[in-house]
Backbone as CSV, one residue per row, in Angstrom:
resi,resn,N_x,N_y,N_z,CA_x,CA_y,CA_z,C_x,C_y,C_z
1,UNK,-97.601,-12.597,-62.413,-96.525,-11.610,-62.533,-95.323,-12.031,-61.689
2,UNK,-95.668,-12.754,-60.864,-94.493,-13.079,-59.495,-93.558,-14.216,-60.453
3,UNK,-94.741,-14.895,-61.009,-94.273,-15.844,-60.989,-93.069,-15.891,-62.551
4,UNK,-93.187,-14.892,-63.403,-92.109,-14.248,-64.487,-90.998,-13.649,-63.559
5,UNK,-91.170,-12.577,-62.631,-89.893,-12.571,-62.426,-89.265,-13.566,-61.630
6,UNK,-89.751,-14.286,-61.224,-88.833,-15.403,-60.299,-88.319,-16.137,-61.394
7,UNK,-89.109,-16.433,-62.989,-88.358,-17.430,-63.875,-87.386,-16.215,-64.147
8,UNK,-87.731,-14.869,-64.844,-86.861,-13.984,-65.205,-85.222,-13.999,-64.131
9,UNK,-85.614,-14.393,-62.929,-84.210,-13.843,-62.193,-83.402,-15.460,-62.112
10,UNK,-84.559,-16.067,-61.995,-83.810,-17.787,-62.441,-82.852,-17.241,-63.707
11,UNK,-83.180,-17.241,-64.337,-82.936,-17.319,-66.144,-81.629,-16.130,-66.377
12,UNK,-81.289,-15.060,-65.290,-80.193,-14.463,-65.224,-79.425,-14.616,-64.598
13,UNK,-79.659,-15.412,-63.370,-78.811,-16.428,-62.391,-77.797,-17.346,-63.548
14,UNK,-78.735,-17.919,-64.399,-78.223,-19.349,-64.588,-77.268,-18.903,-65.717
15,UNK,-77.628,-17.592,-66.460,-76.917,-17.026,-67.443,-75.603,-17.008,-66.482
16,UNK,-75.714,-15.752,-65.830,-74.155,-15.513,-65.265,-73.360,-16.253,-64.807
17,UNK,-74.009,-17.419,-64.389,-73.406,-18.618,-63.846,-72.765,-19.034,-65.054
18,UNK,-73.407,-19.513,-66.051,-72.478,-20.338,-67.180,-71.713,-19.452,-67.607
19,UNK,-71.897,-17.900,-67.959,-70.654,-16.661,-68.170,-69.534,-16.943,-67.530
20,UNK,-69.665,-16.972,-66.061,-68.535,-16.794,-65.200,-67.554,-18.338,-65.785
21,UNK,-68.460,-19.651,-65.617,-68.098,-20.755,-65.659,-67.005,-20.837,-66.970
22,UNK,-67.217,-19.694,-68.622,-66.742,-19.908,-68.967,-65.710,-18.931,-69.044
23,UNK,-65.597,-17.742,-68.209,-63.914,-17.302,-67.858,-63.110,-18.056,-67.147
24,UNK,-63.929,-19.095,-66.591,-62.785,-19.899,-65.630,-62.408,-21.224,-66.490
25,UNK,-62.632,-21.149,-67.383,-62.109,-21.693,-68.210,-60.894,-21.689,-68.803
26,UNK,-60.774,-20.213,-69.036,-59.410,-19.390,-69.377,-58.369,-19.069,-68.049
27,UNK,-59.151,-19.734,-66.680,-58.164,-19.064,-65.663,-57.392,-20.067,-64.912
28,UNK,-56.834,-19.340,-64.318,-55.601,-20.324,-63.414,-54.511,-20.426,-64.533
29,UNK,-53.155,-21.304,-63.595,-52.056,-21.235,-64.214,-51.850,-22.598,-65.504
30,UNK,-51.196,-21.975,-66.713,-51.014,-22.676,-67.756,-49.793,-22.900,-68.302
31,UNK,-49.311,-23.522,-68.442,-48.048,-23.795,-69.428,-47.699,-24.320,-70.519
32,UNK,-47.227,-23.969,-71.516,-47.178,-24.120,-73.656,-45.857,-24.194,-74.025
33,UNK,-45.810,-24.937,-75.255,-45.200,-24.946,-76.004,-45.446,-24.622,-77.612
34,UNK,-44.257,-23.448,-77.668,-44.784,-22.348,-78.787,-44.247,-22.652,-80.094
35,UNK,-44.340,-22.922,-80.998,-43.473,-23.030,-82.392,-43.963,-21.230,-83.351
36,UNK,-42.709,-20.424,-83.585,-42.881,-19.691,-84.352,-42.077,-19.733,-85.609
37,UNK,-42.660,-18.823,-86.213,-41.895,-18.479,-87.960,-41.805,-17.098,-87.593
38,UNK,-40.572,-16.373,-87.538,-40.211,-14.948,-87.452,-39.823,-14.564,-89.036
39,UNK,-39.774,-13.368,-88.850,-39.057,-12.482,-89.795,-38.051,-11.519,-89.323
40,UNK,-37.371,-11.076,-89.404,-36.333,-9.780,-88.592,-36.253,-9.043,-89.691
41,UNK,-36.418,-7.986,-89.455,-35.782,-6.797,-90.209,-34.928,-5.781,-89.571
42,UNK,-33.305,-5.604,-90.028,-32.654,-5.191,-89.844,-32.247,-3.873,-90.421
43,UNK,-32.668,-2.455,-90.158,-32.335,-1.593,-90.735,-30.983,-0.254,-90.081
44,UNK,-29.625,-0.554,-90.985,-28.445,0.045,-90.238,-27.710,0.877,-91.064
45,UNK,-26.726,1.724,-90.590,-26.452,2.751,-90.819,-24.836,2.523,-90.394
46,UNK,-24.263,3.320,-90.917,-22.221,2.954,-90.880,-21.524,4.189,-91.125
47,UNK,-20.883,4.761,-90.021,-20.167,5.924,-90.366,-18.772,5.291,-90.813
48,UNK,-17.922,5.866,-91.226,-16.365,5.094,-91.713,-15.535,6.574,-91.283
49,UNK,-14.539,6.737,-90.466,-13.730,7.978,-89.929,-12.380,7.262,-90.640
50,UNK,-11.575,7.786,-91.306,-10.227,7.698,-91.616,-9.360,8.619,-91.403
51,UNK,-7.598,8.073,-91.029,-6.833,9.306,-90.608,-6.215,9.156,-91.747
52,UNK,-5.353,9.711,-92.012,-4.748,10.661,-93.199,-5.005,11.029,-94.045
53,UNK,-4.956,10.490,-95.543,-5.837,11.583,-96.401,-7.301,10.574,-96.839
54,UNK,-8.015,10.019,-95.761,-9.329,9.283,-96.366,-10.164,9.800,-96.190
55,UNK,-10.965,10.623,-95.391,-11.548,11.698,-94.696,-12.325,10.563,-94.320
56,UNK,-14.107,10.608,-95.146,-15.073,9.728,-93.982,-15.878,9.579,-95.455
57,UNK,-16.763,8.485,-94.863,-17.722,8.057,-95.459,-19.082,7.148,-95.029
58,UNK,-20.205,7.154,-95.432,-21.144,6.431,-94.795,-22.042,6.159,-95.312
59,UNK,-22.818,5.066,-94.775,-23.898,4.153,-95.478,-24.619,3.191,-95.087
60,UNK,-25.833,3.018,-95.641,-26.950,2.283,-94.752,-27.301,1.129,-95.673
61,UNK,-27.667,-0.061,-95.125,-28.528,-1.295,-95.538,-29.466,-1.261,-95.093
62,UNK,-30.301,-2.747,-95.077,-31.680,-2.845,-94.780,-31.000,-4.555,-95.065
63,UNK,-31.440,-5.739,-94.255,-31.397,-7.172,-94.395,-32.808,-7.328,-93.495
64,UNK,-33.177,-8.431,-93.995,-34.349,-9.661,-93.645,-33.795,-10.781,-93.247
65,UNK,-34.841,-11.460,-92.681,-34.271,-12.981,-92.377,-35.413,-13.232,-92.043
66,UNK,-35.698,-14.762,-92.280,-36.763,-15.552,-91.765,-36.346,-16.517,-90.928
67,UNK,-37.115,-16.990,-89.656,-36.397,-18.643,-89.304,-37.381,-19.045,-88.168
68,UNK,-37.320,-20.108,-87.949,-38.536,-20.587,-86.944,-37.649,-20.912,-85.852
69,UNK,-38.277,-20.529,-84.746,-38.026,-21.213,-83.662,-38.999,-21.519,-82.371
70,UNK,-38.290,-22.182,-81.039,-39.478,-22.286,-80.031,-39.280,-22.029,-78.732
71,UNK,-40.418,-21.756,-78.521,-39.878,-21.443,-76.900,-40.857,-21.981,-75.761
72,UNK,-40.922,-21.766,-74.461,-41.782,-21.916,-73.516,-42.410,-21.034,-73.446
73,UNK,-43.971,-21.300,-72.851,-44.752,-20.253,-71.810,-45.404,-20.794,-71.354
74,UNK,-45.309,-19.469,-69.795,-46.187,-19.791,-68.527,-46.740,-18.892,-68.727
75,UNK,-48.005,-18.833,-68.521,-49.134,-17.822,-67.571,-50.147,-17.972,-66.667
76,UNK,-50.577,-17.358,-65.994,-51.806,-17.399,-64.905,-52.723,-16.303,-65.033
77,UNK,-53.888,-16.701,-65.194,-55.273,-15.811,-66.012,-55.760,-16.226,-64.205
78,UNK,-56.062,-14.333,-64.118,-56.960,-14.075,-63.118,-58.600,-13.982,-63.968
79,UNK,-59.672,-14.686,-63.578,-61.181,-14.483,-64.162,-61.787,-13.315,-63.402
80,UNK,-61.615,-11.996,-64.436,-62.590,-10.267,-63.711,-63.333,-10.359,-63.801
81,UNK,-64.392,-11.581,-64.874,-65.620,-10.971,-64.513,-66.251,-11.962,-64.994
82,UNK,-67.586,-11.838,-65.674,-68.268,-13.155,-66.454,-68.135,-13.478,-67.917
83,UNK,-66.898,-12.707,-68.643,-66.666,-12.900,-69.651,-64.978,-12.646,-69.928
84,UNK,-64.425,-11.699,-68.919,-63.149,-11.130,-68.651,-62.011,-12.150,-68.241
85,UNK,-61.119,-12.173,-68.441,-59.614,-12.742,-67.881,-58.646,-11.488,-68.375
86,UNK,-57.692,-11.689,-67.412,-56.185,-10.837,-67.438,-55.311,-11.744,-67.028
87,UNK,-54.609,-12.483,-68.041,-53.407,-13.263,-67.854,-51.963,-12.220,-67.576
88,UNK,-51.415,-12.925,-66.839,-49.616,-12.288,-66.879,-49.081,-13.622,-67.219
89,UNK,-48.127,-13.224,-67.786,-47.074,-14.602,-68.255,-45.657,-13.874,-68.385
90,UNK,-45.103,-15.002,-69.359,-43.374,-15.009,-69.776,-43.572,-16.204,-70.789
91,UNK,-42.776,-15.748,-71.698,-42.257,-16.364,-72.877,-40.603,-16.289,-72.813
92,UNK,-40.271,-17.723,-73.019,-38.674,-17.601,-73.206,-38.103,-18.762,-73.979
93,UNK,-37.137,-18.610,-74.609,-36.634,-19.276,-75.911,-35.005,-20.260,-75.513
94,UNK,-34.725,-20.578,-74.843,-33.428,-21.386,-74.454,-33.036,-21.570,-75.366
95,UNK,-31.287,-21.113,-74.888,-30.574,-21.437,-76.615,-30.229,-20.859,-77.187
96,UNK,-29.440,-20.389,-78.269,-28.970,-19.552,-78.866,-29.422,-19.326,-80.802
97,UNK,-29.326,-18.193,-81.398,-29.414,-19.227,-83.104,-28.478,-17.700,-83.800
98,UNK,-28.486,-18.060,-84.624,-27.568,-16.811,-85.484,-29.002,-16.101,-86.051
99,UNK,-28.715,-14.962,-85.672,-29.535,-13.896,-86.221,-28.925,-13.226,-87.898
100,UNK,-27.938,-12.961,-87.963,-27.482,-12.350,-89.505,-26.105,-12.466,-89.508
101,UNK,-25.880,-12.255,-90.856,-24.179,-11.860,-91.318,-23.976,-10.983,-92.651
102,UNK,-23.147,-10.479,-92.282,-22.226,-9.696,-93.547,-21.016,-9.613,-93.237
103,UNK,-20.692,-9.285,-94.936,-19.188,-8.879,-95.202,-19.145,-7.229,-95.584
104,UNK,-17.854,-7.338,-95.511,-17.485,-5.530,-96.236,-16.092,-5.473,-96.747
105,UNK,-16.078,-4.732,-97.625,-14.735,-4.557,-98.254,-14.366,-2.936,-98.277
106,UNK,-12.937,-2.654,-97.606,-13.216,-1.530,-98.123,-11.588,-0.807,-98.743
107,UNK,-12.037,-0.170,-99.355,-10.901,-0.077,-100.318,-10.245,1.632,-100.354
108,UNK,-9.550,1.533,-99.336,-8.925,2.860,-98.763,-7.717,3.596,-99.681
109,UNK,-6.688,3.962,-98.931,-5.336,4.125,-98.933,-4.850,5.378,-97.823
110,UNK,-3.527,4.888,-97.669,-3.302,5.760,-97.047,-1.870,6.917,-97.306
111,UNK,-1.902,7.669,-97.572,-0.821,8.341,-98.269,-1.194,8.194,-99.242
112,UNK,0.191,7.601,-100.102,-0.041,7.383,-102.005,-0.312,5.409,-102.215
113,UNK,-0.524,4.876,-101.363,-0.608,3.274,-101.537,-2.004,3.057,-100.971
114,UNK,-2.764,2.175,-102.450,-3.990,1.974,-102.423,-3.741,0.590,-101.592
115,UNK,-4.980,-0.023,-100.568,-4.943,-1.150,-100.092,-6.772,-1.794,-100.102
116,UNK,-6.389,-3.208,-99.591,-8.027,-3.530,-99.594,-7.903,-4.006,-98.579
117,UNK,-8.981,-3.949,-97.542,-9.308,-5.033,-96.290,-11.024,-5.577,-96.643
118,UNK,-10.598,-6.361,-96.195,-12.102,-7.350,-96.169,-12.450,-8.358,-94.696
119,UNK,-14.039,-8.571,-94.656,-13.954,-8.992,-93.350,-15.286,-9.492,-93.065
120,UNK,-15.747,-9.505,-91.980,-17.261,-10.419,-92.303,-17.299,-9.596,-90.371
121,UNK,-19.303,-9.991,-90.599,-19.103,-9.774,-88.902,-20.523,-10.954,-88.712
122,UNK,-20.544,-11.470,-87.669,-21.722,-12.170,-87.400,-22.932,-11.983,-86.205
123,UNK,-23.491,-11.944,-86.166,-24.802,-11.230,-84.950,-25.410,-12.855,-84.658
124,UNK,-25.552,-13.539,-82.675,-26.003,-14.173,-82.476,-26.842,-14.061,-81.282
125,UNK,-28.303,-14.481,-81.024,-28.617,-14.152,-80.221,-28.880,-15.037,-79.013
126,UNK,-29.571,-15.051,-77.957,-29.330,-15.791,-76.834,-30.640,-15.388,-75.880
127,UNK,-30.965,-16.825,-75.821,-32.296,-17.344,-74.406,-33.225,-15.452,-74.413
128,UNK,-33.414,-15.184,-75.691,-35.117,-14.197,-75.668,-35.832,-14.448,-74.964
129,UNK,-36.590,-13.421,-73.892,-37.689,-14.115,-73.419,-38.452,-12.294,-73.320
130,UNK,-39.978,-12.931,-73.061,-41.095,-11.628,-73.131,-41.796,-11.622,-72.120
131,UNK,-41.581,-10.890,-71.033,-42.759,-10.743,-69.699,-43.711,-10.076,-70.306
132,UNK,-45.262,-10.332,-70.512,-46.396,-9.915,-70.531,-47.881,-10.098,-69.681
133,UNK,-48.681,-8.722,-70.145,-49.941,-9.174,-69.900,-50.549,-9.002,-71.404
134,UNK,-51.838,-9.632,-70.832,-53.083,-10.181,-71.622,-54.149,-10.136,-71.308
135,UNK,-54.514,-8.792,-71.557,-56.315,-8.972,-71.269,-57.460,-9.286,-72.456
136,UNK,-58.322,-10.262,-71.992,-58.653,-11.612,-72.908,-60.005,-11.067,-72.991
137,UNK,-60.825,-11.592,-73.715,-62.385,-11.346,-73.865,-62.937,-13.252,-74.167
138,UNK,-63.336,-13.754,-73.337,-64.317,-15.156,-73.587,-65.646,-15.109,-74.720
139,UNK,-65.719,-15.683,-75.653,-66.184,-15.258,-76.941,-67.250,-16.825,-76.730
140,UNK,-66.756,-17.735,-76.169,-67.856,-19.173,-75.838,-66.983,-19.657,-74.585
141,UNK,-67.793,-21.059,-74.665,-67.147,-22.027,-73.717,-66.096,-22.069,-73.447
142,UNK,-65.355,-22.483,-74.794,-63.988,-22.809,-75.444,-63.283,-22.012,-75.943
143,UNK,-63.572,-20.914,-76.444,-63.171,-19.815,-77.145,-62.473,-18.326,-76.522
144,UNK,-61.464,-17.898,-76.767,-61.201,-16.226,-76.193,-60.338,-15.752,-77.245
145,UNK,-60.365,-15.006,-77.328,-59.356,-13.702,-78.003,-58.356,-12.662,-77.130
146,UNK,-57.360,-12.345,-77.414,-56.859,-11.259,-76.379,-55.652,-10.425,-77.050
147,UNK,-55.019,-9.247,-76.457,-54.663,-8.235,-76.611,-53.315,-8.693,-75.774
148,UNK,-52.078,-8.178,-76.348,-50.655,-8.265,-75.260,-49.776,-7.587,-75.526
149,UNK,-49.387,-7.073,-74.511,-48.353,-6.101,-74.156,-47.202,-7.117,-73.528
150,UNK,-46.193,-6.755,-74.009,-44.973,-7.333,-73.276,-43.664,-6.265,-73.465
151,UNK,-42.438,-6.861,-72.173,-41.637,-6.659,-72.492,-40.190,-7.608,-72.958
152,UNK,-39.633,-7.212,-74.169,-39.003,-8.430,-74.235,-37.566,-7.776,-74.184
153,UNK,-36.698,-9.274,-73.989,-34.800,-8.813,-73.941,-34.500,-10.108,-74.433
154,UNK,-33.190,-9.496,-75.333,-32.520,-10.837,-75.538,-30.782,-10.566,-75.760
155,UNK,-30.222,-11.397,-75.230,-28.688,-11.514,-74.781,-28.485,-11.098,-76.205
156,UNK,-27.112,-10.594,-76.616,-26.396,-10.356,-78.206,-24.804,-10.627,-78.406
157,UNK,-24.711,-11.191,-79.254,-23.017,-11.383,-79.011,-22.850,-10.805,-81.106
158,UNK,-22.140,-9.811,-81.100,-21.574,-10.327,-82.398,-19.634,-9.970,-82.559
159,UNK,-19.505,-10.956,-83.316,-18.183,-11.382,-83.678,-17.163,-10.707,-84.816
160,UNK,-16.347,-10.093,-85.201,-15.890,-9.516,-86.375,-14.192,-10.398,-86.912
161,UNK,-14.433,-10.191,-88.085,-12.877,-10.890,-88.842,-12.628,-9.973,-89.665
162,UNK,-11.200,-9.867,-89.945,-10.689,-9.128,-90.320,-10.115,-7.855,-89.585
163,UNK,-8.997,-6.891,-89.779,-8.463,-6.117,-89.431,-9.075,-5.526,-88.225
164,UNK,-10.356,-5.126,-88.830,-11.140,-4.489,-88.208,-11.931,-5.250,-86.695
165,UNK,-10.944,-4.535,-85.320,-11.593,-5.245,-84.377,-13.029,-4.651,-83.887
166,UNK,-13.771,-5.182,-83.324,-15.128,-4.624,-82.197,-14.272,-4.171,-81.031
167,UNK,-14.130,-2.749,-80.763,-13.529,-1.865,-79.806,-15.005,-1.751,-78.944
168,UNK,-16.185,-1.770,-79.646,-17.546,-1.714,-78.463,-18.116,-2.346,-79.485
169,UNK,-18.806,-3.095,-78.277,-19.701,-4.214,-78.773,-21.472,-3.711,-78.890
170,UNK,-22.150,-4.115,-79.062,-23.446,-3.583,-78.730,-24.049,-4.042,-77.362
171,UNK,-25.071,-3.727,-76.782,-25.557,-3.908,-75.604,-27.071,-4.736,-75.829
172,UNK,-27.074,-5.502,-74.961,-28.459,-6.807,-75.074,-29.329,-5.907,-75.657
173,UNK,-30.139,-5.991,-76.617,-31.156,-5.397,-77.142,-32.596,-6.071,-76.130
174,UNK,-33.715,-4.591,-75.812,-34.795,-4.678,-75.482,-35.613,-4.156,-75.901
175,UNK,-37.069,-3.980,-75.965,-38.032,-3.549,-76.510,-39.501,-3.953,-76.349
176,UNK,-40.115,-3.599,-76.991,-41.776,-3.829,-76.284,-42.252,-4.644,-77.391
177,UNK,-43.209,-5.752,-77.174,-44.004,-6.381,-77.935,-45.238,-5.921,-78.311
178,UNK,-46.129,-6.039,-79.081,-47.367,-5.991,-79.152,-48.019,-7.251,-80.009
179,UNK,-48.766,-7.568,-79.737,-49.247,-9.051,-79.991,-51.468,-9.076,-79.843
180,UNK,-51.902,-9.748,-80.591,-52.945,-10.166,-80.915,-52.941,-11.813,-81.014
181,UNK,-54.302,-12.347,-80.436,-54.081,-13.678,-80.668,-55.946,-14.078,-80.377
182,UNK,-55.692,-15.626,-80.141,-57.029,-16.354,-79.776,-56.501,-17.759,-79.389
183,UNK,-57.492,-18.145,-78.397,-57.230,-19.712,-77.588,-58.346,-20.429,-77.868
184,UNK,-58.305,-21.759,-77.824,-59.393,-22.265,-78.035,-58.483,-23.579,-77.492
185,UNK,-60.074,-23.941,-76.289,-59.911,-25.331,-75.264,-60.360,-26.287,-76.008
186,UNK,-59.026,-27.486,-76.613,-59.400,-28.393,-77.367,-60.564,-29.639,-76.068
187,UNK,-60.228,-29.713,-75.032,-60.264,-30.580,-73.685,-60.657,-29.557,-72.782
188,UNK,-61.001,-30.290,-71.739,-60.966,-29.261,-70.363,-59.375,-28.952,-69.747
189,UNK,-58.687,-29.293,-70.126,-57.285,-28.823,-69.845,-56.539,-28.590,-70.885
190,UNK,-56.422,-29.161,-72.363,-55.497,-28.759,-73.443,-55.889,-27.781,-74.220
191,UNK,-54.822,-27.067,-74.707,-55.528,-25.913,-75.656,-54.861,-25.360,-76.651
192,UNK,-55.351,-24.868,-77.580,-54.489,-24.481,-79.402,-54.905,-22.449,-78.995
193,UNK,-53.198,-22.168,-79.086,-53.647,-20.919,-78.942,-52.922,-20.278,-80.367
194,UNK,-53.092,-19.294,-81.182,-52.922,-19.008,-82.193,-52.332,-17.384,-82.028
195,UNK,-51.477,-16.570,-82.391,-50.536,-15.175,-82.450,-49.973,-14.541,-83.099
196,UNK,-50.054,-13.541,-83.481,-49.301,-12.748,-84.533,-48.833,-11.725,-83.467
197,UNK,-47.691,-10.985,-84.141,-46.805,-10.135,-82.598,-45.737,-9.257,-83.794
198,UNK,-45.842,-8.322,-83.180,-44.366,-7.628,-83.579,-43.503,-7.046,-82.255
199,UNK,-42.701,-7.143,-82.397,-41.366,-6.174,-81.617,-40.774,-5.276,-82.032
200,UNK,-40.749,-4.177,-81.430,-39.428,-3.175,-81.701,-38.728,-2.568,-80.476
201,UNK,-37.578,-2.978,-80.809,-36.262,-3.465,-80.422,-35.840,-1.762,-80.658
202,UNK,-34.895,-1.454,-79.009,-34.538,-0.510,-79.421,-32.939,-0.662,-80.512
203,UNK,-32.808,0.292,-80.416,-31.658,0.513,-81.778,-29.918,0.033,-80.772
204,UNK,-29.446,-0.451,-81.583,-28.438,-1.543,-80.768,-26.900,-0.219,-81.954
205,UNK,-26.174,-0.255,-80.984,-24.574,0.452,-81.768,-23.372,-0.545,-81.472
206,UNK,-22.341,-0.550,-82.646,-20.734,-0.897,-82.429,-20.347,-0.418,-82.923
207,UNK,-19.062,-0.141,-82.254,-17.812,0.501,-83.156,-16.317,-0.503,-83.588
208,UNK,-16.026,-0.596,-84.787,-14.843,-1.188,-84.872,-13.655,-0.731,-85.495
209,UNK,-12.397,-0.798,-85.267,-11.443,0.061,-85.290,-9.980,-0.459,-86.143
210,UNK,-9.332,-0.156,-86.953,-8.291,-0.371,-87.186,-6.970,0.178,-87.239
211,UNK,-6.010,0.241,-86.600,-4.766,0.891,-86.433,-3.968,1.171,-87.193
212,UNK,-3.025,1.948,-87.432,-2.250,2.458,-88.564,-1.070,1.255,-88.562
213,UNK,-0.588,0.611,-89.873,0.233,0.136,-89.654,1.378,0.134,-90.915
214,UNK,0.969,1.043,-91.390,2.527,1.546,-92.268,1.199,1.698,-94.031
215,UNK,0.811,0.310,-93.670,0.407,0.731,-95.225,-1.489,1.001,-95.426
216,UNK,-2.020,0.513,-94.041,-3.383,1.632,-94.096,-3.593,2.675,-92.889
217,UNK,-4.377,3.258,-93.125,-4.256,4.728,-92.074,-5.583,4.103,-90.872
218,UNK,-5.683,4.601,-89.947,-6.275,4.658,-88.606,-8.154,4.928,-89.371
219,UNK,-8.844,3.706,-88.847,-10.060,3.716,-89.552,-11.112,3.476,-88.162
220,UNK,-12.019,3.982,-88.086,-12.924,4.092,-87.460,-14.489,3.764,-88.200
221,UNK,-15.085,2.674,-87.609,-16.524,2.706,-88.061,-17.420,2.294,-87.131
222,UNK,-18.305,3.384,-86.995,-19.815,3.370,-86.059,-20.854,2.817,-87.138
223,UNK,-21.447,1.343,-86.405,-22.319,0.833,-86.922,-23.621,0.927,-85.926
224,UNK,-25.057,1.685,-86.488,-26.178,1.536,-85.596,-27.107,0.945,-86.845
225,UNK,-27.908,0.244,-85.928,-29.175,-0.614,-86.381,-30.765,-0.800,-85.603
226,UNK,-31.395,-0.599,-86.369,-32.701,-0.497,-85.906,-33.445,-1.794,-86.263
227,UNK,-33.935,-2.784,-85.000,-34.372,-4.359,-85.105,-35.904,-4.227,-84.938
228,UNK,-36.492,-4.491,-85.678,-37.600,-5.107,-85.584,-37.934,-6.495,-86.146
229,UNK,-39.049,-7.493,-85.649,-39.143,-8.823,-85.291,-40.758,-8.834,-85.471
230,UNK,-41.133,-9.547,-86.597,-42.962,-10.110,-86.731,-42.871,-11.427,-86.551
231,UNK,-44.060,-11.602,-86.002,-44.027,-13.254,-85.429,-45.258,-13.750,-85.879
232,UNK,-45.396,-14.505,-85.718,-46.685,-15.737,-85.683,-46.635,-17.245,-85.238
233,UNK,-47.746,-17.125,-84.270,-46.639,-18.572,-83.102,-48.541,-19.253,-83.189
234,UNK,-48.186,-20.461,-83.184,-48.536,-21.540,-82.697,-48.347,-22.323,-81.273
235,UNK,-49.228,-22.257,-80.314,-48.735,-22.745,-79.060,-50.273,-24.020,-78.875
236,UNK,-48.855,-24.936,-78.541,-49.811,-25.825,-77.610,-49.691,-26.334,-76.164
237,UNK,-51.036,-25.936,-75.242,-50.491,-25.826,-73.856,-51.518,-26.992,-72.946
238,UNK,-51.164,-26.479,-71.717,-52.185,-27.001,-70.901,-52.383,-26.110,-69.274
239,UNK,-53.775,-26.068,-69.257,-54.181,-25.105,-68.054,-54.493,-26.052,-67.038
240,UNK,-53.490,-25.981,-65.965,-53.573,-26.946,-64.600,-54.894,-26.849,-63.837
């Protein structure tokens, strides 16, 4: 009888030992390189204010876009337990890329003289990056899965032509990530980690304005938009 539980407590020793051995697998500090394919969806809304006899008008789109891009990440996975890790990191994208464009035409008057203005505006964005955590589950040796919360920001510039100037611009858009993924240790240091993620971005406003100048009347338009961002990234890293 002695002699079962001494193999029995051997035999749970040696278990937890290789458990632990393989959260530390997933731990300590790492650094990747990410290639994604995004999507954006842009859903916005346009008030139009006119002075003299135009009164107002308004109206909403919806645009998409697809485009790949890449970025860095660091993280450092603390090992909780014999199967557990909780990474914190940052993801960030250097660089800039054009996020969308449109035009508009709009076809007023003011008094008794009909006129047209036309004009385009462009949205670009700048060095994104996502502070997160990640709490992971070790599934083998080589293997984990995990859960992420982040927060992300990214710089915004957009540009307008035509009559119509940007009197307010919009403000850096931020928002929370949520993300699902899995790692797998090709080496004892290299590794293929795999992600799907969405963002939502809070809702970003501009206003742009045009002045009376004999032959159109004083125009006002509030543009708001609601950003959301699906991802799926490919990272290849290495854990120091």
């Amino acid at each position: 009888m002695n002699k079962i539980l001494k193999l029995s407590a051997i035999a749970l020793l040696a278990s937890s030992t290789s458990l632990m051995a393989q959260s530390k697998n997933f731990a300590g500090p790492s650094l990747g390189l990410s290639v994604s394919a995004l999507g954006a969806e842009i859903n916005g809304s346009g008030t139009s204010s006119t002075g003299g006899t135009n009164g107002a008008n308004t109206g909403s789109a919806s645009v998409g876009k697809v485009a790949e891009i890449a970025a860095i990440d660091a993280s450092y996975g603390f090992a909780m337990g014999n199967n557990s890790v909780l990474s914190i990191g940052a993801t960030y994208t250097p660089g800039k890329a054009k996020a969308g464009s449109g035009t508009y035409t709009d076809n007023g008057s003011a008094l008794t003289t009909n006129v047209n203005d036309a004009g385009s505006m462009n949205v670009e964005v700048k060095n994104p990056y996502t502070i997160y955590v990640a709490p992971t589950y070790v599934v083998g040796p080589n293997s984990a899965i995990y859960a992420k919360l982040g927060y992300s920001k990214t710089d915004l510039n957009v540009t307008a032509t035509g009559s119509a100037a940007l009197t307010k611009k919009p403000d850096d858009m931020e928002g929370w990530t949520y993300a699902i993924g899995s790692k797998t240790m090709l080496t004892s240091n290299l590794y293929l980690g795999v992600e799907a993620s969405i963002t939502d971005y809070d809702s970003v406003t501009a206003t742009q304005s045009t002045s009376s100048n004999g032959l159109t009347a004083n125009s006002t338009k509030n543009i708001t938009a609601d950003v959301k961002v699906a991802q799926g990234t490919v990272t290849l890293g290495y854990k120091f």
